[in-house]
TORKOL-4160 file (C-alpha; in steps of 0.2 Angstrom, whole numbers, padded with zeros to 4 digits, m for minus):
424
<pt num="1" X="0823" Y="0278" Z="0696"/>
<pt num="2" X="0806" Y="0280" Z="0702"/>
<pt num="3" X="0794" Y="0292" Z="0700"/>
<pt num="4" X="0795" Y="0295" Z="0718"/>
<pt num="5" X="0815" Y="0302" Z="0717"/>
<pt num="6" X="0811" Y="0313" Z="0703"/>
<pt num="7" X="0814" Y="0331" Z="0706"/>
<pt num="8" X="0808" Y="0336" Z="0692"/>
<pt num="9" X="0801" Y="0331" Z="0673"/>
<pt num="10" X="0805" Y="0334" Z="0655"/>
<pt num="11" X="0791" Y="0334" Z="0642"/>
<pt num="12" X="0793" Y="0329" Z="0624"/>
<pt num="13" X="0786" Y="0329" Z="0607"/>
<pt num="14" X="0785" Y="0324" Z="0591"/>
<pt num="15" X="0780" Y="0334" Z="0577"/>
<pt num="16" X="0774" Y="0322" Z="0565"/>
<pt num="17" X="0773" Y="0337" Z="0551"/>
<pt num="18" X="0792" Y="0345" Z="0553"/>
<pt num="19" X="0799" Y="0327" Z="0559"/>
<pt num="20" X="0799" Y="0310" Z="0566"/>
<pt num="21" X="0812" Y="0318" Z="0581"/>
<pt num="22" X="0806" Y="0322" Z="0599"/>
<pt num="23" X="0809" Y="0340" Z="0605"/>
<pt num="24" X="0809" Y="0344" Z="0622"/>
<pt num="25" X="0794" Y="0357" Z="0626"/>
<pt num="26" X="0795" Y="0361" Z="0643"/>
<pt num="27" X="0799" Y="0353" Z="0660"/>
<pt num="28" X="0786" Y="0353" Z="0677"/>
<pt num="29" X="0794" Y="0349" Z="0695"/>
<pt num="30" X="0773" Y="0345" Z="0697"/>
<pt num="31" X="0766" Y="0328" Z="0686"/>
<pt num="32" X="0756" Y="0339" Z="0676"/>
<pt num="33" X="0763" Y="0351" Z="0661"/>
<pt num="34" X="0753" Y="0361" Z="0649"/>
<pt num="35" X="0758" Y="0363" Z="0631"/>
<pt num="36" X="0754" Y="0378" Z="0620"/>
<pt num="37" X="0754" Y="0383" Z="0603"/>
<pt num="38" X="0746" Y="0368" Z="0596"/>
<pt num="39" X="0736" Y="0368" Z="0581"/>
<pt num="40" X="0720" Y="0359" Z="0577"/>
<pt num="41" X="0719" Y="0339" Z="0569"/>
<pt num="42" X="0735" Y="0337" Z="0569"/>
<pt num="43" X="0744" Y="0321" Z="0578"/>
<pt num="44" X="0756" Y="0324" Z="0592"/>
<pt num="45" X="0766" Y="0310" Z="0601"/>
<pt num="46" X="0772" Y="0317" Z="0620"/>
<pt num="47" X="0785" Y="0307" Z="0630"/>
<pt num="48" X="0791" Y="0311" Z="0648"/>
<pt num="49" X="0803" Y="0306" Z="0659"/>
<pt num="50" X="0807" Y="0309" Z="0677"/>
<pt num="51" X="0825" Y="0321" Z="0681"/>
<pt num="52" X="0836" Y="0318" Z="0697"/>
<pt num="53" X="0855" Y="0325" Z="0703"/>
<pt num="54" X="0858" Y="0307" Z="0697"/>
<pt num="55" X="0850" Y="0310" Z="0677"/>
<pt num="56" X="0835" Y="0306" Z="0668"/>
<pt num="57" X="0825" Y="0291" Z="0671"/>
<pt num="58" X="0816" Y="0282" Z="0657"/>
<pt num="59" X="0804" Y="0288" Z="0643"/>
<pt num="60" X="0786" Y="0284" Z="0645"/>
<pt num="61" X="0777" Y="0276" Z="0631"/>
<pt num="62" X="0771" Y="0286" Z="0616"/>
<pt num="63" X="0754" Y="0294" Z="0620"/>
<pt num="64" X="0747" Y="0302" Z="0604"/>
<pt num="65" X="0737" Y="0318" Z="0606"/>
<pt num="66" X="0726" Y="0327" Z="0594"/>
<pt num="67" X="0716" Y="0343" Z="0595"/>
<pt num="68" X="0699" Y="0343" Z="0587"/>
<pt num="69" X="0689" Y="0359" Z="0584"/>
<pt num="70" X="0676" Y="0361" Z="0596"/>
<pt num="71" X="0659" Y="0357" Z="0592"/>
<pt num="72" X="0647" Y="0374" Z="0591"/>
<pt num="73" X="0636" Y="0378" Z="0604"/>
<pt num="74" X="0621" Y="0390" Z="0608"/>
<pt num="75" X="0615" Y="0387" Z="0590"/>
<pt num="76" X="0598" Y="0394" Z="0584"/>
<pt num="77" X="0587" Y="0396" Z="0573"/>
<pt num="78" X="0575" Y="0412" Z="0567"/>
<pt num="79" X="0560" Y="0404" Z="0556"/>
<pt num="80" X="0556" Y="0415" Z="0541"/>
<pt num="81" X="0547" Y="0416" Z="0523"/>
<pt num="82" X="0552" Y="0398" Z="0518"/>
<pt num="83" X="0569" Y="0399" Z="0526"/>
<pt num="84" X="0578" Y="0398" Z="0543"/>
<pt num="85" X="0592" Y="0410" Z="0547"/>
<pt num="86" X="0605" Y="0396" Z="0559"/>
<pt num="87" X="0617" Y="0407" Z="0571"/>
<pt num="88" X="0629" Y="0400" Z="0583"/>
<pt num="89" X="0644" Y="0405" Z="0594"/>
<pt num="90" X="0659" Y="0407" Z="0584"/>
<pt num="91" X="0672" Y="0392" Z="0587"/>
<pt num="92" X="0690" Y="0396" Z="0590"/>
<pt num="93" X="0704" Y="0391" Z="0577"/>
<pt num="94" X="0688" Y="0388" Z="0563"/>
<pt num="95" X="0691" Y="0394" Z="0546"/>
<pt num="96" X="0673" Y="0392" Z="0540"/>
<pt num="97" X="0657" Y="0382" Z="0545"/>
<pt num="98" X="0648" Y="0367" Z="0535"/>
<pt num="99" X="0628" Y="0368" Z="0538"/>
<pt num="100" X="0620" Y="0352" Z="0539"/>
<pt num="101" X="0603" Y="0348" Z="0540"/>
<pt num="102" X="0590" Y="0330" Z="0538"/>
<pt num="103" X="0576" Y="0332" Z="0529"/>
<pt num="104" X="0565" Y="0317" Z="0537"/>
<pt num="105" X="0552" Y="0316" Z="0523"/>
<pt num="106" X="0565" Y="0311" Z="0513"/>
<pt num="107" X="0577" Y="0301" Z="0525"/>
<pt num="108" X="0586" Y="0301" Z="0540"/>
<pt num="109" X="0601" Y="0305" Z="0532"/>
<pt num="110" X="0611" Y="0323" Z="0533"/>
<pt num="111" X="0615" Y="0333" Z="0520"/>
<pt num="112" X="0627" Y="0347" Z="0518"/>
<pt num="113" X="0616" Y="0364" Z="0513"/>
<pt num="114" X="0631" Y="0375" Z="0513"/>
<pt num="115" X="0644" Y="0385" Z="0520"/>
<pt num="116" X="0649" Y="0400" Z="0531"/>
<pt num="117" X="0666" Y="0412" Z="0534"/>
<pt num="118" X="0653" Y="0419" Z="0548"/>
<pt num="119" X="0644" Y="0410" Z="0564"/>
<pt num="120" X="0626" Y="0411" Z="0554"/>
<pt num="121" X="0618" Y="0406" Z="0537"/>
<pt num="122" X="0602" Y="0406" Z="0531"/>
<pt num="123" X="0594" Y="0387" Z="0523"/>
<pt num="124" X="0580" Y="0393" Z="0511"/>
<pt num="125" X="0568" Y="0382" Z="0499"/>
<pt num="126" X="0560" Y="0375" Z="0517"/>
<pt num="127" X="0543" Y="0372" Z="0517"/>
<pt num="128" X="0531" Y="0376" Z="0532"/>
<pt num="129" X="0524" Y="0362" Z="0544"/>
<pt num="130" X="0540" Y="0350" Z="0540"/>
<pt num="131" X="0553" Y="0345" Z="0555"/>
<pt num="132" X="0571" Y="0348" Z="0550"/>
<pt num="133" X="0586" Y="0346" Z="0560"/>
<pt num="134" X="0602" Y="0355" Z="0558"/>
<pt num="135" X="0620" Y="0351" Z="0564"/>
<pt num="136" X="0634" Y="0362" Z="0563"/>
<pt num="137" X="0653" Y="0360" Z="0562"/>
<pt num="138" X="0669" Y="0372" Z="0561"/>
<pt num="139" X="0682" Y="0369" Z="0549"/>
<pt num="140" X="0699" Y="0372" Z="0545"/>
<pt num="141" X="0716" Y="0369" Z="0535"/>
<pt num="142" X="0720" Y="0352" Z="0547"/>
<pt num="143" X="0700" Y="0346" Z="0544"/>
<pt num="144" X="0684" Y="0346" Z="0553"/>
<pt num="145" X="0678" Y="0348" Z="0571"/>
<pt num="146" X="0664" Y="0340" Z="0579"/>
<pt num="147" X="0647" Y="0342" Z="0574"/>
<pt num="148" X="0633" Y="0352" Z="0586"/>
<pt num="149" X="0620" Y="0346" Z="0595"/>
<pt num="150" X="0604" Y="0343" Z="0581"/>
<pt num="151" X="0594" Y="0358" Z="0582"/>
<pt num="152" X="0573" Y="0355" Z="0578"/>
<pt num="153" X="0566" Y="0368" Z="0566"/>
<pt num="154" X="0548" Y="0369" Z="0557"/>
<pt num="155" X="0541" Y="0383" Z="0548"/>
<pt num="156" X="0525" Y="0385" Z="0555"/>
<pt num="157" X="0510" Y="0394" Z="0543"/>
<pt num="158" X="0508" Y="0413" Z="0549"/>
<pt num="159" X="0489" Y="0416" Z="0554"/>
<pt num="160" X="0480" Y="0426" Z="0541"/>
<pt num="161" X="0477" Y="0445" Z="0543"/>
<pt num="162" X="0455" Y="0446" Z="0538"/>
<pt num="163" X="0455" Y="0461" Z="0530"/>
<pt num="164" X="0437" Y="0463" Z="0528"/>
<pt num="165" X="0419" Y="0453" Z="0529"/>
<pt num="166" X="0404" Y="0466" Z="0520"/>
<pt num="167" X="0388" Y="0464" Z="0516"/>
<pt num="168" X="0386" Y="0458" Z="0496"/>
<pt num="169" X="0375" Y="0471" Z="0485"/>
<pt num="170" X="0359" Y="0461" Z="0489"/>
<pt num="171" X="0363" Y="0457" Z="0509"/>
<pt num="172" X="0362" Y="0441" Z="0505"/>
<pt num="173" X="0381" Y="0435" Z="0509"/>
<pt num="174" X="0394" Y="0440" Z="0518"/>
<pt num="175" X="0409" Y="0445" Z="0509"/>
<pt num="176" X="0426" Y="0440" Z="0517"/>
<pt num="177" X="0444" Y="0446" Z="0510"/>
<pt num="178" X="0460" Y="0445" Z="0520"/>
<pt num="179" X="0481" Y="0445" Z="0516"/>
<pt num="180" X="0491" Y="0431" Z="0509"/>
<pt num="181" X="0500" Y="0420" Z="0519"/>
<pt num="182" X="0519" Y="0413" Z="0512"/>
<pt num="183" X="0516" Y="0393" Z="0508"/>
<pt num="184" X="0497" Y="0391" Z="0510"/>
<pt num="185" X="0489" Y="0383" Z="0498"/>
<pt num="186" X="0471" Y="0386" Z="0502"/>
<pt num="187" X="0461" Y="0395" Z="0517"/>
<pt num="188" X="0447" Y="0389" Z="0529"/>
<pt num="189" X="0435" Y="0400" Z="0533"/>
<pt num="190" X="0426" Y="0400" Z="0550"/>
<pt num="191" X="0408" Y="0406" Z="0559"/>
<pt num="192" X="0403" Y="0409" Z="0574"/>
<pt num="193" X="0383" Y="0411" Z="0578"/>
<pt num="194" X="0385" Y="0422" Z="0594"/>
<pt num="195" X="0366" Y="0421" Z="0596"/>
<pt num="196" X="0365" Y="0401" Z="0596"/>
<pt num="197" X="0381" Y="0395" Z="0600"/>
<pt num="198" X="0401" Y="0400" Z="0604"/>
<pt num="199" X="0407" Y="0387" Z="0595"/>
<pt num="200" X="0415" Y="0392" Z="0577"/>
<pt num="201" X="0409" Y="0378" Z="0562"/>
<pt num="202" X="0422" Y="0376" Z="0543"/>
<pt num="203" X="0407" Y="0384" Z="0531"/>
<pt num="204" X="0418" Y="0383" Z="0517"/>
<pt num="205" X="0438" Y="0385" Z="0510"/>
<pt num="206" X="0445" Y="0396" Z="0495"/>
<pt num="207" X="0462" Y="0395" Z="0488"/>
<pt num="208" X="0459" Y="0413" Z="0484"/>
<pt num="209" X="0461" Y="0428" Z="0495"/>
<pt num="210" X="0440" Y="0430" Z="0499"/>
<pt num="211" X="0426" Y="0421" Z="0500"/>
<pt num="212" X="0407" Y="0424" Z="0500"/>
<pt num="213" X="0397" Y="0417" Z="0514"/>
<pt num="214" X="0377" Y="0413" Z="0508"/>
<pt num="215" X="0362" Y="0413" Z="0514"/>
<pt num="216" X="0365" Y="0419" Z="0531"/>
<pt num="217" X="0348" Y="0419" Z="0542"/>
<pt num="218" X="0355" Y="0428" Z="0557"/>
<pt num="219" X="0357" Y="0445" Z="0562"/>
<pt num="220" X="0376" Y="0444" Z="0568"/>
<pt num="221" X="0392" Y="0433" Z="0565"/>
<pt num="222" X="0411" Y="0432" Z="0570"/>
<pt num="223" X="0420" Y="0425" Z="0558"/>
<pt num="224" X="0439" Y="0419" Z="0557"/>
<pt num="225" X="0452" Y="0412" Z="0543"/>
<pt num="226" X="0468" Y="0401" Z="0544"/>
<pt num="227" X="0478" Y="0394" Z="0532"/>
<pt num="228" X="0481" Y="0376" Z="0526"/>
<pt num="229" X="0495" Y="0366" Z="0516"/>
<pt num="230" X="0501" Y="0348" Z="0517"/>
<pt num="231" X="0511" Y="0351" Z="0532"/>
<pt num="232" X="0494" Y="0356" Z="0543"/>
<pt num="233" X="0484" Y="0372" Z="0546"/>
<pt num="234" X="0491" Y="0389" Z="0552"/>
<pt num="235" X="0485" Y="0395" Z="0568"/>
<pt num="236" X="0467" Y="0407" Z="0566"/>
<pt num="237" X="0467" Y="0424" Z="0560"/>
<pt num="238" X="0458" Y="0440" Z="0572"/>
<pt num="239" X="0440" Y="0439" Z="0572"/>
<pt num="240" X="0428" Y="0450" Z="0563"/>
<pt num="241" X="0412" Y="0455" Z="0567"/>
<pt num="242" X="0396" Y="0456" Z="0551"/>
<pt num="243" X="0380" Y="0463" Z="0555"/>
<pt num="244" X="0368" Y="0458" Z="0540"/>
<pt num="245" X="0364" Y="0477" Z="0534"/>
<pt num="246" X="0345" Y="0472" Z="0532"/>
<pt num="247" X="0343" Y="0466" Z="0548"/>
<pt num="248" X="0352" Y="0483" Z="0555"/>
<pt num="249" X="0341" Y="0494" Z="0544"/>
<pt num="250" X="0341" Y="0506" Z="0531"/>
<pt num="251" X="0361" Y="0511" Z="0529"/>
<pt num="252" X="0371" Y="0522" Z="0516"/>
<pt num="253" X="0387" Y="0517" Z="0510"/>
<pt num="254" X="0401" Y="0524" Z="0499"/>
<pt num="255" X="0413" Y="0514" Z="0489"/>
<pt num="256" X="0430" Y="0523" Z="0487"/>
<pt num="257" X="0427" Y="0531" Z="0503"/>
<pt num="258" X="0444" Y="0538" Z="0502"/>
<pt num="259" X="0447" Y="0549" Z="0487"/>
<pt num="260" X="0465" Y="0557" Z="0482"/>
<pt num="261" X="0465" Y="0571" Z="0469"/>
<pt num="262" X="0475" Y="0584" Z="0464"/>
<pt num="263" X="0472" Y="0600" Z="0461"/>
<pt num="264" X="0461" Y="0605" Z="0446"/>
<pt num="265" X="0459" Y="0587" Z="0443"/>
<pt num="266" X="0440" Y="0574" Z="0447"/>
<pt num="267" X="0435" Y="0561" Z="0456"/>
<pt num="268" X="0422" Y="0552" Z="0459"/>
<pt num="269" X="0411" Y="0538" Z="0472"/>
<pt num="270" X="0397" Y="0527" Z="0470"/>
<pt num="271" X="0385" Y="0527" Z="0484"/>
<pt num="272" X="0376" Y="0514" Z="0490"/>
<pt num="273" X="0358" Y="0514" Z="0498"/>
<pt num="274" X="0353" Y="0498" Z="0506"/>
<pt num="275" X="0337" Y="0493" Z="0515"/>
<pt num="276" X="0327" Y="0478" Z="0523"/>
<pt num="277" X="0314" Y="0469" Z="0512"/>
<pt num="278" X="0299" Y="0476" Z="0512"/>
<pt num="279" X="0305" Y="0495" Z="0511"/>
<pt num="280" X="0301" Y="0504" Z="0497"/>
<pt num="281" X="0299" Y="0521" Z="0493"/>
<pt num="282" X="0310" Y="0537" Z="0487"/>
<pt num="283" X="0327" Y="0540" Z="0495"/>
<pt num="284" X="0332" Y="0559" Z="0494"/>
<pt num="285" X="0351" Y="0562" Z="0494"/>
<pt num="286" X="0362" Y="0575" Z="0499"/>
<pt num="287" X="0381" Y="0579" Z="0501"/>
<pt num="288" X="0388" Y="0591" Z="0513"/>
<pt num="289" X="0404" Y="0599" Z="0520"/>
<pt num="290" X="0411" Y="0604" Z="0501"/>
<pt num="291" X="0424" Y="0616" Z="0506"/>
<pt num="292" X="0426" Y="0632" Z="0494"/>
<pt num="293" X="0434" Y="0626" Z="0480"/>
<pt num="294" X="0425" Y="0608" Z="0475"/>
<pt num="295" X="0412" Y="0608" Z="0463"/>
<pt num="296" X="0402" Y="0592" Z="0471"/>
<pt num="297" X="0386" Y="0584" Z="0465"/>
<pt num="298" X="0374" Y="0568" Z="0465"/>
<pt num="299" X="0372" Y="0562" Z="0448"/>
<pt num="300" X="0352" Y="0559" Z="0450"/>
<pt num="301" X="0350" Y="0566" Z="0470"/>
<pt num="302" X="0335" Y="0553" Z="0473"/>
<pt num="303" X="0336" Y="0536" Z="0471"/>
<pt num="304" X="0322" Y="0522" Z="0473"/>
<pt num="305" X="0320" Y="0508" Z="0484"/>
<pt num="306" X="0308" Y="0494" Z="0475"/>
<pt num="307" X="0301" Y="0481" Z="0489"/>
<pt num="308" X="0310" Y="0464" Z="0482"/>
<pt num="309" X="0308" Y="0447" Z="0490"/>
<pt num="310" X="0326" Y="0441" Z="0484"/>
<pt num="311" X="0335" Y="0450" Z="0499"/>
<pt num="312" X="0337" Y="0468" Z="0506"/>
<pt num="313" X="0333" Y="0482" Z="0492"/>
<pt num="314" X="0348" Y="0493" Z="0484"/>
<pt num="315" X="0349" Y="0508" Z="0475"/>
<pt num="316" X="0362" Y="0516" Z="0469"/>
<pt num="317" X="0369" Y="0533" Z="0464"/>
<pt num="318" X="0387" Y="0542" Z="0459"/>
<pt num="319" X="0397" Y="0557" Z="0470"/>
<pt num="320" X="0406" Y="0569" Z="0457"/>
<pt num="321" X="0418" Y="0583" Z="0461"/>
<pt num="322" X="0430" Y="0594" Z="0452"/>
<pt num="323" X="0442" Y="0600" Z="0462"/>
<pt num="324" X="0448" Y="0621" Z="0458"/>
<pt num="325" X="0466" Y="0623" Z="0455"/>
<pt num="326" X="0465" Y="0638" Z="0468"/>
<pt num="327" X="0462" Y="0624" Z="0484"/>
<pt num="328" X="0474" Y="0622" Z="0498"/>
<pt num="329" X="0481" Y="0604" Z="0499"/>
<pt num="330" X="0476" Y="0593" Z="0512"/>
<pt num="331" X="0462" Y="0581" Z="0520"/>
<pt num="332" X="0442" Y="0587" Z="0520"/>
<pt num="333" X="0429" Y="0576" Z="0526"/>
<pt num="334" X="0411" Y="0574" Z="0515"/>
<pt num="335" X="0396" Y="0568" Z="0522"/>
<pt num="336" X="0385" Y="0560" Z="0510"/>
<pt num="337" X="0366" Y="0560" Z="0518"/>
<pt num="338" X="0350" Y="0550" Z="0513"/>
<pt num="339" X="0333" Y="0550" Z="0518"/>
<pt num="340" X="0320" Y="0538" Z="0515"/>
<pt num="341" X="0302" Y="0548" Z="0521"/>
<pt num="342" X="0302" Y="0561" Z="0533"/>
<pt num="343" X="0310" Y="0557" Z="0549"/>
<pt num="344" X="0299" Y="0567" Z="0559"/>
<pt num="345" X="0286" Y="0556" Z="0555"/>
<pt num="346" X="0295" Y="0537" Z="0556"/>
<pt num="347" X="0308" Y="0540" Z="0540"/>
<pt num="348" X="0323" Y="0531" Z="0538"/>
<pt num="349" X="0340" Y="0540" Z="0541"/>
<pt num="350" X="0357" Y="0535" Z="0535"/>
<pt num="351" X="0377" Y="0544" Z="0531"/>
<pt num="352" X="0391" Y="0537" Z="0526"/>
<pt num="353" X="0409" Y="0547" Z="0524"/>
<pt num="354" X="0421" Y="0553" Z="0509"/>
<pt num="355" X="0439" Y="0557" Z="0514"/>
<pt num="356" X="0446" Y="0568" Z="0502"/>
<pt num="357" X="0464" Y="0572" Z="0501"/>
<pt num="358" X="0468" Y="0585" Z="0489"/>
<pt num="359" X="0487" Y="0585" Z="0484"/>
<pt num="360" X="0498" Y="0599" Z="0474"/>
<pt num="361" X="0496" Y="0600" Z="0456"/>
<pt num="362" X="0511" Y="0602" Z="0445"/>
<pt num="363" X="0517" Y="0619" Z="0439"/>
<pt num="364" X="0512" Y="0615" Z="0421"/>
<pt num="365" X="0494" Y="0610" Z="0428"/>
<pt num="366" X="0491" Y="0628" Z="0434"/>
<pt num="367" X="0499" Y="0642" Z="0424"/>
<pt num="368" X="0495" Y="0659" Z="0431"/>
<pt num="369" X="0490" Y="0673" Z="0416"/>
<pt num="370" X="0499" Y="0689" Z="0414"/>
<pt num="371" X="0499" Y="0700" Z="0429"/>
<pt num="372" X="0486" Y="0714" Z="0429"/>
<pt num="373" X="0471" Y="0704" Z="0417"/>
<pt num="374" X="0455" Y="0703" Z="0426"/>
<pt num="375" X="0446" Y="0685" Z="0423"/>
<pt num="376" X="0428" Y="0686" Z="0420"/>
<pt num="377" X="0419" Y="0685" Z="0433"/>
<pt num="378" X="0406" Y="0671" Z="0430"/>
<pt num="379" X="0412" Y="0654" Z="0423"/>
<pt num="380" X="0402" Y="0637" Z="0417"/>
<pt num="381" X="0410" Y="0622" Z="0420"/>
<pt num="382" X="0410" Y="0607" Z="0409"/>
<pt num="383" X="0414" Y="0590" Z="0415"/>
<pt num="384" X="0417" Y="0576" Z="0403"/>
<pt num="385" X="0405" Y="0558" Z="0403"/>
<pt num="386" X="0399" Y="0553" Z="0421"/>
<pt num="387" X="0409" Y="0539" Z="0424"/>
<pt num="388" X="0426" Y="0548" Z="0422"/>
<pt num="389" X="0421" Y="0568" Z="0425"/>
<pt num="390" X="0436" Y="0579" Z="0426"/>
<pt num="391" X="0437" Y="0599" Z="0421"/>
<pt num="392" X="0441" Y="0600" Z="0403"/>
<pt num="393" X="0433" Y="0618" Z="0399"/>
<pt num="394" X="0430" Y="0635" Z="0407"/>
<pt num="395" X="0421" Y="0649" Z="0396"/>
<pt num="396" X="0414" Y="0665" Z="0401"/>
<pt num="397" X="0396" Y="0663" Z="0402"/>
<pt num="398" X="0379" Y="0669" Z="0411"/>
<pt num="399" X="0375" Y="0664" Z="0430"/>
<pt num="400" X="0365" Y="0648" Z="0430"/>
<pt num="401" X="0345" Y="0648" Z="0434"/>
<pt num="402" X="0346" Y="0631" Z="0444"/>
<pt num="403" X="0357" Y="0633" Z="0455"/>
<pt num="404" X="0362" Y="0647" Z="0467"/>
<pt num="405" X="0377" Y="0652" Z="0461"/>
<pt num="406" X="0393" Y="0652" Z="0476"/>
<pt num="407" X="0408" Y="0663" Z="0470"/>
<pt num="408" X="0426" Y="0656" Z="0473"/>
<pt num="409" X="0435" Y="0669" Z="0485"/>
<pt num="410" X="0448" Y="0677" Z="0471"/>
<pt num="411" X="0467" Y="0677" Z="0478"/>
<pt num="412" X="0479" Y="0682" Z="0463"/>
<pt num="413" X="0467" Y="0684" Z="0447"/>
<pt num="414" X="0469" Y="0667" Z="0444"/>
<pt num="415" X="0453" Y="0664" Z="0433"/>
<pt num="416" X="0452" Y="0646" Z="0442"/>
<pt num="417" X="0449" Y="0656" Z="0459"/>
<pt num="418" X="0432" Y="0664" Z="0452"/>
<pt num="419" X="0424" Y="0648" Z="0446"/>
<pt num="420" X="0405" Y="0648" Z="0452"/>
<pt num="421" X="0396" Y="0633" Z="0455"/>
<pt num="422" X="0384" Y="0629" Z="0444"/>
<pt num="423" X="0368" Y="0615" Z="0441"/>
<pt num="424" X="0378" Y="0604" Z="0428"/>
């Protein structure tokens, strides 16, 4: 019988895991059938054969079918701190996921790096500026699918974050700090002459976090920083601006320019006067904007600049204050002040910033006395050594002779609230 008298056609299996048998699945009056419910890498054998009011026709020959789990598609990868997170769209009828990848400074071979239940994994241990390739394949109880399309991924060395470029104590140098990068093993540093040239020249590398830049003849340089390994260099930090503080002129600077105390606790900053070379002469210091309730003073108040032919002149000189259990919490803003000559005849002016943050004291810190005693109503206040002054004494005492005295505004007999300021 031909194909051509058929009127219809029956379809047959074999279920090699049940039986060697051929079932009938289904039948198709077209020459096409679809057949449904099949699992994954397992080998069918499908037989037809044309029907007619006459009977069936003969079997065709054997044709063996197996269904292999798709290959996974849309696969990416998310670079991170030595490691890549892999995702991929999940793969009907898998079980699991192997990852693969090829490490090619090792050999062109893949290797399995591990396994999944979801459509993502994250490979660790990579290191930056190395090509790797990953493949991907589902799995289940009848075996593996196909692999993926190799997917390219290299770590590549985040740029540097520069922190900082300051002036050394002598003016001299300029000091540069910036952040750690993940896998560098070393940092170039990079200047820019904007007065000779746009260009930026290597002027030296560190394998620690700064670097001091010597013997500077210019007034003004950009610098930038990137990282290096064995796989290459990262790309270039933001740039940064130094002006040479001796060629800018006489300046006053405060280390710890951001102070956080509590309340009836002590801080302190050094400050630092700077000047070109050939200035000389006595720098008079003064602090302002103290707000009711912070004894503040300059350890000497004048400092002197010697004329020095190694580099700008310095002088130096310490910020105390004690802060009064009585003052509200929050942010005040000192202005430290020094003057080289009198300005109205050519002196030299300069300022420079403390942030102080005053913070809530502890209950234990602050006891309040018995309702209804009277404090006394002048105090001296002791401070311990210089270079770590704190309140550690209030006795009742006579008004000072140095120093004008500035009563505390009282606000509920707390004897803290009636301290004066006095010459200490």
């Amino acid at each position: 019988m031909s194909t051509y008298d058929a009127d219809y056609y029956e379809v047959w299996c074999q279920y090699p895991y049940y039986s060697q048998q051929y079932y009938l699945v289904g039948t198709s009056t077209a020459p096409a059938f679809t057949s449904t419910g099949l699992s994954v890498n397992i080998n069918y054998n499908y037989l037809v054969r044309g029907v007619n009011v006459a009977g069936q026709g003969y079997f065709t020959d054997p044709l063996p079918v197996t269904l292999s789990l798709l290959a996974p598609t849309n696969v990416t990868a998310a670079p991170g701190d030595g490691q890549a997170t892999l995702r991929w769209a999940a793969v009907p009828n898998a079980d699991s996921y192997e990852v693969w990848y090829q490490d090619p400074n090792y050999s062109q071979q893949y290797y399995l790096v591990g396994t999944s239940t979801a459509p993502a994994f994250t490979s660790t241990g990579l290191h930056v500026n190395v090509n790797y390739n990953y493949i991907v394949r589902a799995i289940n109880q009848g075996g593996a699918g196909y692999f993926s399309n190799p997917l390219p991924v290299m770590l590549m060395l985040l740029a540097p974050t520069l922190v900082s470029v300051l002036p050394s104590f002598d003016g001299s140098a300029a000091n540069l700090e910036w952040k750690r990068v993940p896998g560098a093993d070393s940092y170039e540093v990079w200047r820019q002459d904007p007065y000779y040239s746009q260009q930026y020249y290597l002027v030296g590398t560190s394998t620690n976090l700064d670097f001091a830049d010597i013997g500077l003849a210019g007034p003004s340089y950009n610098y930038m920083v990137r990282a290096v390994n064995q796989g290459g260099a990262s790309p270039f930090s933001n740039v940064v601006n130094f002006t040479q503080q001796g060629s800018a002129g006489f300046s006053v600077t405060a280390r710890a320019d951001n102070l956080t105390v509590s309340q009836g606790k002590s801080a302190s900053a050094t400050v630092i006067v700077q000047a070109p070379t050939g200035t000389a002469g006595m720098v008079n210091l003064t602090v302002t904007g103290l707000p009711d309730g912070v004894v503040g003073w300059l350890s000497t108040q004048t400092v002197t600049l010697t004329d020095s032919s190694g580099g700008a002149n310095k002088a130096t000189d310490t910020l105390y204050l004690c802060i009064g259990g009585q003052l509200q919490p929050g942010v005040y803003t000192l202005t430290i002040t020094g003057t080289l000559g009198d300005p109205a005849a050519g002196g030299q002016t300069g300022s420079a910033t403390v942030t102080l943050t005053v913070t809530q004291a502890s209950a234990e810190a602050l006891p309040n006395p018995a309702g209804g005693l009277r404090p006394p109503r002048s105090l001296v206040v002791t401070c311990a050594a210089l270079t770590s002054p704190k309140l550690t004494e209030a006795r009742p005492g006579p008004a000072p002779a140095l120093w004008p005295p500035r009563e505390w505004p009282a606000s509920n007999g707390d004897a803290a609230s009636l301290l004066r300021e006095v010459a200490l």
